[in-house]
C-alpha positions in Angstrom: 38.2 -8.7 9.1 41.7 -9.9 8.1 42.6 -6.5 6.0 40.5 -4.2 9.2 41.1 -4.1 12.8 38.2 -4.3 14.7 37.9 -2.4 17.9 33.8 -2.6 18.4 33.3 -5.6 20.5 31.4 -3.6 23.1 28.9 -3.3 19.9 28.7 -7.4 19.1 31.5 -9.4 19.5 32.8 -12.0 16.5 31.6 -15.3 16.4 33.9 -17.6 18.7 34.5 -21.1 17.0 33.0 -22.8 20.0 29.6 -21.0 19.3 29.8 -21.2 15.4 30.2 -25.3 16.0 27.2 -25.6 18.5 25.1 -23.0 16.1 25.8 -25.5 12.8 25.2 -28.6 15.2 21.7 -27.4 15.9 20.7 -26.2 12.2 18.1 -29.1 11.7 17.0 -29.4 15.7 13.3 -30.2 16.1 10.7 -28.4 18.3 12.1 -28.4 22.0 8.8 -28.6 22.7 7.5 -31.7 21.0 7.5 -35.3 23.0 8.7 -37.5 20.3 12.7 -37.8 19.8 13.4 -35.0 17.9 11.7 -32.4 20.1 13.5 -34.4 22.7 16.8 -34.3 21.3 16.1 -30.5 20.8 15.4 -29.9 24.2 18.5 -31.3 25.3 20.3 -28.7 23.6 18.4 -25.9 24.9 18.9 -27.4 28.4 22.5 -28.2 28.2 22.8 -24.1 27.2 20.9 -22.7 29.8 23.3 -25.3 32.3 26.5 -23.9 30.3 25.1 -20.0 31.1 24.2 -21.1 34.7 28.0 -22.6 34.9 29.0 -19.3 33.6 27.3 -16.7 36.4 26.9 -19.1 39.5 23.6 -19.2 39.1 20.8 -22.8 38.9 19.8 -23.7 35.6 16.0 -23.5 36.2 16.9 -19.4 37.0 17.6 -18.5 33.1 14.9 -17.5 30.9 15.9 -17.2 27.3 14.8 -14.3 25.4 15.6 -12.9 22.0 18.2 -10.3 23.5 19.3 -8.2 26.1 16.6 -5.7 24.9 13.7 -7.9 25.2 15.4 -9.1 28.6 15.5 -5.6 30.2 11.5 -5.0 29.0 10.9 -8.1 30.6 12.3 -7.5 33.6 11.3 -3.5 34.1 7.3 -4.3 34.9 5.7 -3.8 38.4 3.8 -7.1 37.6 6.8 -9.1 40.0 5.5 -11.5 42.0 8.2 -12.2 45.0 9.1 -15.2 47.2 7.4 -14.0 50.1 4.5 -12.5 48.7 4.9 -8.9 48.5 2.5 -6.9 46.2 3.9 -5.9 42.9 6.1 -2.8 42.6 5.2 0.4 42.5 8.2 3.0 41.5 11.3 2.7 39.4 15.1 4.0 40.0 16.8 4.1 37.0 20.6 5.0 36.7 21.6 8.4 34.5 24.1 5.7 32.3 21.9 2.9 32.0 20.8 1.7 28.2 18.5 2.7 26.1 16.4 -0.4 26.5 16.2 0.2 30.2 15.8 4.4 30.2 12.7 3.6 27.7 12.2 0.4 27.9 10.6 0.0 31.3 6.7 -0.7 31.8 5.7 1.5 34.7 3.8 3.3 32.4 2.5 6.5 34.7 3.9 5.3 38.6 6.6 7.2 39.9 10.1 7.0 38.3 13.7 8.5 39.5 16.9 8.9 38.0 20.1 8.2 40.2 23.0 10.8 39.3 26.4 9.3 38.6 29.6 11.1 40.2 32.7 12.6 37.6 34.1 8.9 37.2 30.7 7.1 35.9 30.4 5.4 39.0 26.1 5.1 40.6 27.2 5.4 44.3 24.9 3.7 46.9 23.9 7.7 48.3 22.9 8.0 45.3 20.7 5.0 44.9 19.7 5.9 48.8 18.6 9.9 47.5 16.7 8.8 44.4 15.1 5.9 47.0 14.0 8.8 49.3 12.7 10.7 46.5 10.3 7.7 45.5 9.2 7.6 49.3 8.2 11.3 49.6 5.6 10.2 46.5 4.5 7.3 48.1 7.0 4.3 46.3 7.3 1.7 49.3 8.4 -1.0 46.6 10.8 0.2 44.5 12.7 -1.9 41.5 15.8 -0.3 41.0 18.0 -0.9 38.1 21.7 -0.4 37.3 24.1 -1.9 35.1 26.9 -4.0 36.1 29.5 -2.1 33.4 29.1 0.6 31.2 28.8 -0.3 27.5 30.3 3.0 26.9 33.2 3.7 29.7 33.3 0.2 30.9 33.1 2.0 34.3 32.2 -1.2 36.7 29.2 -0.3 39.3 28.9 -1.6 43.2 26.3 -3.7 42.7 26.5 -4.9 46.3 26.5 -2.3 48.2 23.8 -0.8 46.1 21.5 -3.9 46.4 22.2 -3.8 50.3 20.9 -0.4 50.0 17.7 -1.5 48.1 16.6 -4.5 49.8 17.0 -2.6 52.9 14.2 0.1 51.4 11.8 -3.1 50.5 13.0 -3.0 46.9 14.5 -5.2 44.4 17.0 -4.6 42.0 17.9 -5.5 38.4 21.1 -5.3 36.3 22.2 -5.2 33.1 24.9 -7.3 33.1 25.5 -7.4 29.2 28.9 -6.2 28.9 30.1 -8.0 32.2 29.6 -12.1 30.9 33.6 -13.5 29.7 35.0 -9.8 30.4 35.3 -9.8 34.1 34.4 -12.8 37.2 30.2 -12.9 36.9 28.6 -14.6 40.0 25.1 -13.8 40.5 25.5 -14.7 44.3 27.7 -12.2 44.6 25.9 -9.4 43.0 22.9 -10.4 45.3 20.6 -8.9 42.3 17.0 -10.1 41.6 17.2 -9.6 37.9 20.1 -10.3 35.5 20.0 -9.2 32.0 22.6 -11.3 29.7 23.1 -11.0 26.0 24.7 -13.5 23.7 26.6 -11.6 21.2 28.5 -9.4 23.2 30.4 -12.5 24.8 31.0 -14.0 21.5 27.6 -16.3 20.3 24.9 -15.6 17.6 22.5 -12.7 17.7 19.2 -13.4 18.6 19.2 -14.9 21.7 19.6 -13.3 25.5 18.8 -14.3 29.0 16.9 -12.9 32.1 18.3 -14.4 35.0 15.5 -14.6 37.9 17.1 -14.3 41.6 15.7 -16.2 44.4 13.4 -13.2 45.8 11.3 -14.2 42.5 8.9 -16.2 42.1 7.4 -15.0 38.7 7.5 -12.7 36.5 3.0 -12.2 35.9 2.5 -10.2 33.1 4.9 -11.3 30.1 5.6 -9.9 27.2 4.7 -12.2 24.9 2.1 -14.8 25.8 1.2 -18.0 24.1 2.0 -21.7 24.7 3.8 -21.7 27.9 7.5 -22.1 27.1 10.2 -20.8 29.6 8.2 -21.6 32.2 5.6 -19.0 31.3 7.9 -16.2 31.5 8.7 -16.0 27.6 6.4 -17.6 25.1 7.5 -18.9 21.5 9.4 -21.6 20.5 13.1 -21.4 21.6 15.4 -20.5 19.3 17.6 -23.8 19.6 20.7 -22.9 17.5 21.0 -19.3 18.8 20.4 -20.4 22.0 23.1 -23.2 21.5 25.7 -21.2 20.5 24.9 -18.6 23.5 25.5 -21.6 26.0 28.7 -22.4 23.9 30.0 -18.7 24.3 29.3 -18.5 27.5 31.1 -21.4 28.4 34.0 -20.7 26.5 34.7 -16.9 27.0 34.3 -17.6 30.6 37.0 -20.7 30.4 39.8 -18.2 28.9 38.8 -15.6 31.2 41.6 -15.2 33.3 44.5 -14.9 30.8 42.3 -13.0 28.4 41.3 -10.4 30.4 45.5 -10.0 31.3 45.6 -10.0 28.0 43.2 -7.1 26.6 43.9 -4.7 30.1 47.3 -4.8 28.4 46.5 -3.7 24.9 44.1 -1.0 26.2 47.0 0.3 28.0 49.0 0.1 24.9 46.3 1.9 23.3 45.3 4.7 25.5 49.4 6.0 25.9 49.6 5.5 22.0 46.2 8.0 21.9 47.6 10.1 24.9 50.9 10.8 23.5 49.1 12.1 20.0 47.3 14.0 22.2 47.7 14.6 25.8 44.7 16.9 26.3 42.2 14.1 25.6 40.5 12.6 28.6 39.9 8.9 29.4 36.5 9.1 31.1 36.3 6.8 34.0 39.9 6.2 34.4 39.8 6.9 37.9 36.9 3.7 38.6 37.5 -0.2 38.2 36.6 -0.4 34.7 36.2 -3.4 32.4 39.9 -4.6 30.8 38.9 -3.9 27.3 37.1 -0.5 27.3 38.6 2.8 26.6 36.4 6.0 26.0 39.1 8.8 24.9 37.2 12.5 24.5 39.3 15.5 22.8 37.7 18.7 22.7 36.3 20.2 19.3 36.5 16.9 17.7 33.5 15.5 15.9 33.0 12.0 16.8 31.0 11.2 13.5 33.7 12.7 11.6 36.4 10.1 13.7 34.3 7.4 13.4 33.9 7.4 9.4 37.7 8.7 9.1 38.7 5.6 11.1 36.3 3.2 9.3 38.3 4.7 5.7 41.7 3.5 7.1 40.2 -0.2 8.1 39.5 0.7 12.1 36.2 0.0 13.4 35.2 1.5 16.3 32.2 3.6 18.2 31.0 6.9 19.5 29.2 5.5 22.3 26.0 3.1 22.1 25.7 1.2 19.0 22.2 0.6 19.6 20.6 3.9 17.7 20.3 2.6 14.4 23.6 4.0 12.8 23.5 7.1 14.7 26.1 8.9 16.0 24.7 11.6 18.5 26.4 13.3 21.8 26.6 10.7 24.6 23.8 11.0 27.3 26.2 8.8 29.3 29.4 11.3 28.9 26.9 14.4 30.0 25.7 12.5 32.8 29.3 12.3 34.3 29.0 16.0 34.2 31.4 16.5 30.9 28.4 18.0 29.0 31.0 19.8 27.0 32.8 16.6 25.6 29.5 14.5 24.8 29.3 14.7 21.1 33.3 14.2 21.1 34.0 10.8 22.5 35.0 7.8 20.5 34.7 4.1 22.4 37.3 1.3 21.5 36.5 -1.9 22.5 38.9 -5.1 22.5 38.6 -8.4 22.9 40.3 -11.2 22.9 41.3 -11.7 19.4 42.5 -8.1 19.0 46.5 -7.5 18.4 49.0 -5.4 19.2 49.2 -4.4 15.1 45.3 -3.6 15.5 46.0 -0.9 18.4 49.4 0.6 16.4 46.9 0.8 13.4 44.4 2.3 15.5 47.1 4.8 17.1 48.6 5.5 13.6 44.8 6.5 12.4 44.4 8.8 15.3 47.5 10.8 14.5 45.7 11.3 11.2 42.4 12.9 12.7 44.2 14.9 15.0 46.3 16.2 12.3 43.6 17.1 10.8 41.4 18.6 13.7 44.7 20.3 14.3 44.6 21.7 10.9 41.0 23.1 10.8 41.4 25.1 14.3 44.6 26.8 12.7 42.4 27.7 9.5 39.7 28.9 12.0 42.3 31.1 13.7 
């Protein structure tokens, strides 16, 4: 990407050199499940990655199940088949939040039982009332064991949710709750502890591994998840069968641990370059609006809407002059279509006109000057077609 700049690593971030060492490394690795040495050898590289991700969130190694991806992750987790610590029969209603990903809005398996939507306030932020109304709103249809899940940061705003006060809030009402904390690992400070959650959803390539490998992260109000998605020959403890994919998963405990070790400066680092960004985009155009500016938001995400514009259009004209970046989710196949999210903050009018830039922490200063130099280009030009218009 030497001749681009690259401002998509909400999408998948680049391969860190730590993860594309521990990926080669494990190439030829045997069957982590066979018992002679090189099933053994290949187990201890599965296990010193799921010790590296435990490092990484505060969490005990034997709590990580690997799973192909955040996607498969969220499926796993959104069934009412959860068997908990103390014995409590499985669930019987779903919260889901208005800004929450695909893979949870569709990917759940409560099948006909009662589901809610929580509202999110003019920021992007899922406030505990919230949570509490949409809790209510199960009760009156008879939900007394609700799962409830919300993502730690938006993949589109980077707006940061309060976890713990909405988990007090749920466990209080019976229920558990699961997040999506995809966009959260080696951007901001990840301790599962803290977040008090049940369920934890990670993914490897946004926090700089391979595709193809993702975690579910079970809490100690767990005891086992009973009706998996894929069944067979008992791997990850019979939460996920199929044979682990050992270099994936190798370079996924390698990310972790090294996007988590740079952490601090980093994240210094990219708040400073979004900044640099967003009053190079403002001063093009002061009428566009940074959506969530007013919530604690992750240091490298900026959503910037402007009225009238086309995000498609923005999108391809800054993939022409070497810029890559989004229009919200980049899980729809190469779709660009209004953001469900941006609506959901109540800006209904700006949804199909929002463009995401993402950092990280290889971006420069000359990718956000490119970037800003780009944008004076398709404002120009939106500029230019409202004066024909008139």
């Amino acid at each position: 990407m030497a001749d681009r700049a690259y401002l998509d690593w909400n999408a998948t971030a680049p391969l860190n050199e730590a993860a594309r060492a521990a990926v080669l490394a494990a190439l030829d690795a045997g069957n982590p499940s066979s018992v002679h040495a090189e099933g053994r050898d290949a187990r201890v590289i599965v296990e010193r990655a799921r010790a590296e991700i435990a490092a990484a969130i505060g969490a005990a190694p034997r709590q990580i199940v690997f799973t192909s991806g955040a996607t498969e992750a969220n499926a796993l987790a959104l069934t009412p088949a959860i068997e908990t610590a103390d014995g409590a029969a499985p669930r019987d209603g779903l919260v889901v939040s208005a800004i929450e990903h695909p893979s949870v809005r569709r990917g759940h398996r409560f099948g006909a039982l009662p589901v809610e939507t929580a509202a999110v306030d003019r920021a992007g932020v899922v406030q505990a009332a919230a949570i509490a109304d949409a809790l209510e709103r199960l009760a009156a249809r008879g939900v007394s064991r609700p799962l409830v899940s919300v993502m730690l940061a938006n993949n589109e705003t980077g707006v940061i949710q309060p976890i713990a006060a909405i988990a007090d809030t749920v466990h209080a009402a019976g229920g558990l709750v699961h997040v999506d904390a995809v966009q959260a690992l080696g951007r901001i400070p990840l301790d599962v502890r803290t977040l008090d959650a049940d369920l934890v959803t990670l993914s490897s390539h946004k926090a700089g591994g391979p595709k193809g490998a993702g975690a579910l992260v079970l809490g100690s109000r767990i005891r086992h998840l009973a009706a998996p998605l894929i069944a067979g020959g008992g791997q990850e403890r019979g939460v996920r069968a199929g044979t682990e994919a050992v270099p994936a998963i190798a370079g996924f405990g390698a990310a972790a641990a090294a996007a988590v070790a740079s952490l601090p400066a980093a994240a210094v680092r990219m708040a400073g370059l979004r900044r640099r960004l967003a009053d190079g985009l403002h001063r093009i155009a002061p009428s566009a609006v940074e959506l969530g500016s007013d919530a604690p938001r992750l240091p490298n995400t900026l959503a910037l809407a402007l009225a009238g514009l086309a995000a498609e259009t923005a999108v391809i004209a800054f993939d022409l002059n070497g810029v890559a970046i989004s229009a919200g989710s980049a899980c729809s196949s190469g779709k660009v279509a209004a953001s469900p999210v941006v609506a959901a903050m109540g800006w209904p009018e700006l949804a199909g006109s929002t463009l995401r830039f993402s950092i990280g922490p290889a971006t420069t200063e000359a990718d956000i000057d490119r970037a800003i130099g780009v944008w004076q280009t398709v404002v120009g030009a939106l500029a230019n077609r409202r004066g024909k218009a008139a």
